[in-house]
N, C-alpha and C positions, 0 to 999 in steps of 0.2 A: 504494500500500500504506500502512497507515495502521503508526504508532510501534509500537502495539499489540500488533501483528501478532508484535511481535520482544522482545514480555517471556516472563520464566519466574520460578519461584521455584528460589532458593536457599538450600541449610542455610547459616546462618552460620558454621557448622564446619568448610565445606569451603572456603572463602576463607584460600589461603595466607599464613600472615604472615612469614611467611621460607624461607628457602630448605631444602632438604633438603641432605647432606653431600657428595654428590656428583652432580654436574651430571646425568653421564648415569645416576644410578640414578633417574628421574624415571620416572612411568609413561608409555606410550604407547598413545594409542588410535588404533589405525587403521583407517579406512573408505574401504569399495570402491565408488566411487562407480556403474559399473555393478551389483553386484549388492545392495549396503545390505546385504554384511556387516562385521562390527565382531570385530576383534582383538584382544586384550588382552597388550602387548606392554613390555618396558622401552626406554626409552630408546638407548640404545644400541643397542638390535636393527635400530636405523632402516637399518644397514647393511647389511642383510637384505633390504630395501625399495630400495633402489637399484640402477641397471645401469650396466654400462659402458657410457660416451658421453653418461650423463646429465650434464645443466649443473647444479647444486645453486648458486644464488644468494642470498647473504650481504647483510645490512645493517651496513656495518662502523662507522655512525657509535658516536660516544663521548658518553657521558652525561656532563655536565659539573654536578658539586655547585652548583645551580642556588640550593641554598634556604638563605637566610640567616635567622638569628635577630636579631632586635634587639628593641630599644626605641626610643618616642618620646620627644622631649626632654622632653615635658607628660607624660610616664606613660605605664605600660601596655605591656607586651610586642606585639611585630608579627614574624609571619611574612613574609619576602618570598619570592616565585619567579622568577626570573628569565626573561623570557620571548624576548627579541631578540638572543641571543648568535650568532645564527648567520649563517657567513660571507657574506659580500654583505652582511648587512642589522645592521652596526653603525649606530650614529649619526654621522652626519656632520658635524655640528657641536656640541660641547659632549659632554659625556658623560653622555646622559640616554638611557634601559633602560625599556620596557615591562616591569612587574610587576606578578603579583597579591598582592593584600597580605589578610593575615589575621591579627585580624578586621579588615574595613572598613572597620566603624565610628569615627566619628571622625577617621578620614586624610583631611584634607582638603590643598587646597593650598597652599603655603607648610608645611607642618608637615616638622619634620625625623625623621630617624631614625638610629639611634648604630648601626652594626653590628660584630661583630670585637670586642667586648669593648673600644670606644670608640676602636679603629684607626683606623674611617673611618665614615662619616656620607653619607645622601641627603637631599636634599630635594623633598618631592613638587611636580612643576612644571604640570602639568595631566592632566586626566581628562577620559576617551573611552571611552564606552560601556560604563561603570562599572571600567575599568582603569585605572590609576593609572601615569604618569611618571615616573622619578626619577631626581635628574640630581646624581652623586657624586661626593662632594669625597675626592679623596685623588690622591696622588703614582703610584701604578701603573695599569695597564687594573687593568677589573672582573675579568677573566679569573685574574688572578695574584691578585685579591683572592678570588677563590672556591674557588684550590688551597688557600689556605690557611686560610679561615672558613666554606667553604663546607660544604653536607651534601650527600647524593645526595636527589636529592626524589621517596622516594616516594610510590606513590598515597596516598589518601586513607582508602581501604578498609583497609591495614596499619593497625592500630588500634597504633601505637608509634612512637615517637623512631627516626630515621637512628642503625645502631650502625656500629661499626668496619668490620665484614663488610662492609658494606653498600656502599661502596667499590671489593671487587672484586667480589662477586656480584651485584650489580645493574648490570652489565658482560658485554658477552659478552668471550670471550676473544682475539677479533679485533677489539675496539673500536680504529680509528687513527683517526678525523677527529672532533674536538669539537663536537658543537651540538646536540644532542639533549638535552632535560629528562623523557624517561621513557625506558626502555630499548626496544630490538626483542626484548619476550622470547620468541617463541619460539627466538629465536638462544640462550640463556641455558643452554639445554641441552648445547652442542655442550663438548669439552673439547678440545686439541691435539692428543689423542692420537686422539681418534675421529675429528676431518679426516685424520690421516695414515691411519688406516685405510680411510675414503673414497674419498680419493686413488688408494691404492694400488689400490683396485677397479676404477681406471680410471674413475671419476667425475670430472669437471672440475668444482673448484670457482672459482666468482667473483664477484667482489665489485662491491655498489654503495654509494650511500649516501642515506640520505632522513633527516633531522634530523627526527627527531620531535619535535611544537609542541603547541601546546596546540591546535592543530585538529582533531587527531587522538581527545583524550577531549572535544571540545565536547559538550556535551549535545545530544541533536535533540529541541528543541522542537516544531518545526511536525509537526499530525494526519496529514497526509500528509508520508510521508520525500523524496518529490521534491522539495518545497519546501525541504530542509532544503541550506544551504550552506557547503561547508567551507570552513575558513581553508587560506592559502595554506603549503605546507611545502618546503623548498629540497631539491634532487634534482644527483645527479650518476652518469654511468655513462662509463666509462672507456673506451677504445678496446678494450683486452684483451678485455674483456666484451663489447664489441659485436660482436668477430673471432670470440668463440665462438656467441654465438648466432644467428649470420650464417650460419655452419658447423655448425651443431647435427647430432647425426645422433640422440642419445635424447631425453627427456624434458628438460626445463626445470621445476625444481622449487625454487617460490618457498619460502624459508624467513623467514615472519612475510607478516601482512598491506603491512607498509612495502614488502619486498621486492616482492612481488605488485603495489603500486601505481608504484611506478619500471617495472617493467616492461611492464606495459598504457599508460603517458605514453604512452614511448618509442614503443611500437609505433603509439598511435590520432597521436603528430605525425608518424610515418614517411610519405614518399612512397613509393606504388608500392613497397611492403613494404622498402622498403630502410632499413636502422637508419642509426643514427649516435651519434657520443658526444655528450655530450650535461650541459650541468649549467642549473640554473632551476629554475621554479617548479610546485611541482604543486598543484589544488585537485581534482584527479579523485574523484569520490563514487562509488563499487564497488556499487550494489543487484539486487536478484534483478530479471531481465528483461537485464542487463550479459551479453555474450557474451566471455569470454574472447580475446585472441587472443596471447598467447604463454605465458601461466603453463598447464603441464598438470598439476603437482600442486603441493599446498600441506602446507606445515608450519606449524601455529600453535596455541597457547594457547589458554583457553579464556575467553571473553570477558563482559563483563560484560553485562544485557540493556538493550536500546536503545540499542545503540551503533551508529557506525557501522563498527565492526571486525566485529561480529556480523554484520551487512549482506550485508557483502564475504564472509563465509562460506559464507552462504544464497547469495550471487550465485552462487556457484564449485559450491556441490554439492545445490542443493535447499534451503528452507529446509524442507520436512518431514522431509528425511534430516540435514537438518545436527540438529532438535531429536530428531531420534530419537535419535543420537550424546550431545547432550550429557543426557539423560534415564539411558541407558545408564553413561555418565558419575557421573551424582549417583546414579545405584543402587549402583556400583561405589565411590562415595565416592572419586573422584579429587578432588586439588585444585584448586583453580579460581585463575584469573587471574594477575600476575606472573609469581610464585614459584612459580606452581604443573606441573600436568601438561601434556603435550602430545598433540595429536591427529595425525595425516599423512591426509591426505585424497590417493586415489591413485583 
């Protein structure tokens, strides 16, 4: 299939730039993957859409304020992002952090950079495949230096400055484990109160974790999407988890594409269908012609085009039914991407 295949246009109007005021008053579009009908639903009705004995699976990683502001010592303001904070894959020797720096130009190596309003300082130490090194001088981990200077790094598309909010709404509400530099927003929706309602339906919910990386928004260059290959993102799935889905007796309902990809790992390293807990590394690429073998419905966002998040959507419901949806969608003037609406593909 070629990139192509997987554009559309978008009004720049309907591109969320922040959040709405409450999580679950977001819209919801849901489609019937046997019959290609489409619902027009809030948020919170989602609990409407589930049965008792269904698994509902959570991505509980934590987005960690990735993106620093600084300057160089020669001039010139620099964006960093922080790209290796995730566990297993610190540096082992010295304290140098894959980041992408903005603008570029000019970062070369040996050049420094002031961050924290001149608390602490990197120096760029080499460059790989147009990413940049940097290896930082100060007294704490980079970790405690980013609760305190750091921002939440959003997309790119948010046409504004990391505000206050931004903190806990670009957060799910179940975020515990740190390594993620964009959120699982279809999680973004859910509030405490709506899992307790869940719950109470007799719905098992459980949790995994897949640290979202920069592999995940890579651009796909290559004309044909087969060629195209993801960077690696670190995965973990709990015994709990494995005991229910081992035991399942309803549906398995991925909520966000990350969720969906932990679960298809899991199941294509499985022997002889037997799961296991499980943590490492995922590079799985989800495209239409992909046969599911454990997620049966999906909750997720709506994606931007030529991604590989779009992909995994077409994989899971048709790509002529997924564009009818988001068509339907931009008629309705739902919001698109982050911050914006959600779909439930059932």
């Amino acid at each position: 299939m070629r990139i192509s295949d997987f554009d559309y246009n978008l009004p720049k109007e309907l591109i969320a730039q922040s959040p709405i005021k409450e999580r679950d008053g977001s819209r919801l579009l849901v489609l019937h993957r046997d019959t290609g009908r489409i619902e027009h639903r809030i948020f919170r009705d989602i609990v409407n859409y589930l049965s008792p004995n269904d698994t509902l699976i959570l991505n509980n990683t934590k987005v960690l304020p990735a993106r620093l502001a600084g300057r160089k010592e020669t001039g010139g303001k620099v964006d960093a992002l922080i790209l290796n904070l995730v566990t297993g894959h610190r540096p082992q020797v010295g304290n140098e952090y894959e980041a992408l720096l903005k603008p570029v130009r000019g970062c070369r190596i040996g050049n420094r950079i002031v961050f924290g309003g001149g608390e602490f300082c990197a120096e760029i130490t080499r460059i790989e495949n147009g990413r940049r090194f940097l290896r930082f001088d100060a007294k704490d981990d980079l970790e405690k230096l980013l609760d305190r200077s750091g921002q939440m790094p959003l997309p790119p598309y948010m046409k504004r400055e990391p505000a206050d909010y931004d903190m806990e709404r670009y957060q799910t509400v179940y975020a515990s484990k740190k390594g993620a530099i964009a959120a699982p927003t279809a999680g973004l929706h859910f509030t405490k109160n709506l899992l307790r309602e869940i719950s109470k339906k007799g719905v098992d919910i459980e949790y995994v974790t897949l640290h979202v990386g920069y592999g995940t928004f890579k651009p796909v260059s290559a004309g044909n999407i087969k060629e195209h290959k993801m960077e690696k993102e670190y995965f973990e799935i709990e015994n709990k988890a494995i005991e229910r889905l081992s035991n399942k007796k309803g549906r398995v309902v991925a909520v966000g594409t990350t969720s969906a990809r932990v679960l298809e790992t899991i199941q294509l390293k499985a022997e002889s269908c037997q799961l296991s807990a499980e943590r490492g590394w995922t590079d799985l690429f989800i495209y239409p012609g992909y046969k599911f073998k454990l997620v049966e419905c999906l909750l997720t966002n709506f994606h931007l085009p030529k991604t590989t998040l779009l992909m995994l959507v077409a994989a899971f419901c048709g790509r002529g039914l997924m564009f009818k949806a988001y068509e339907e969608a931009i008629k309705e003037k739902y919001r698109f991407y982050s911050y914006g609406d959600a779909m439930l593909i059932i």
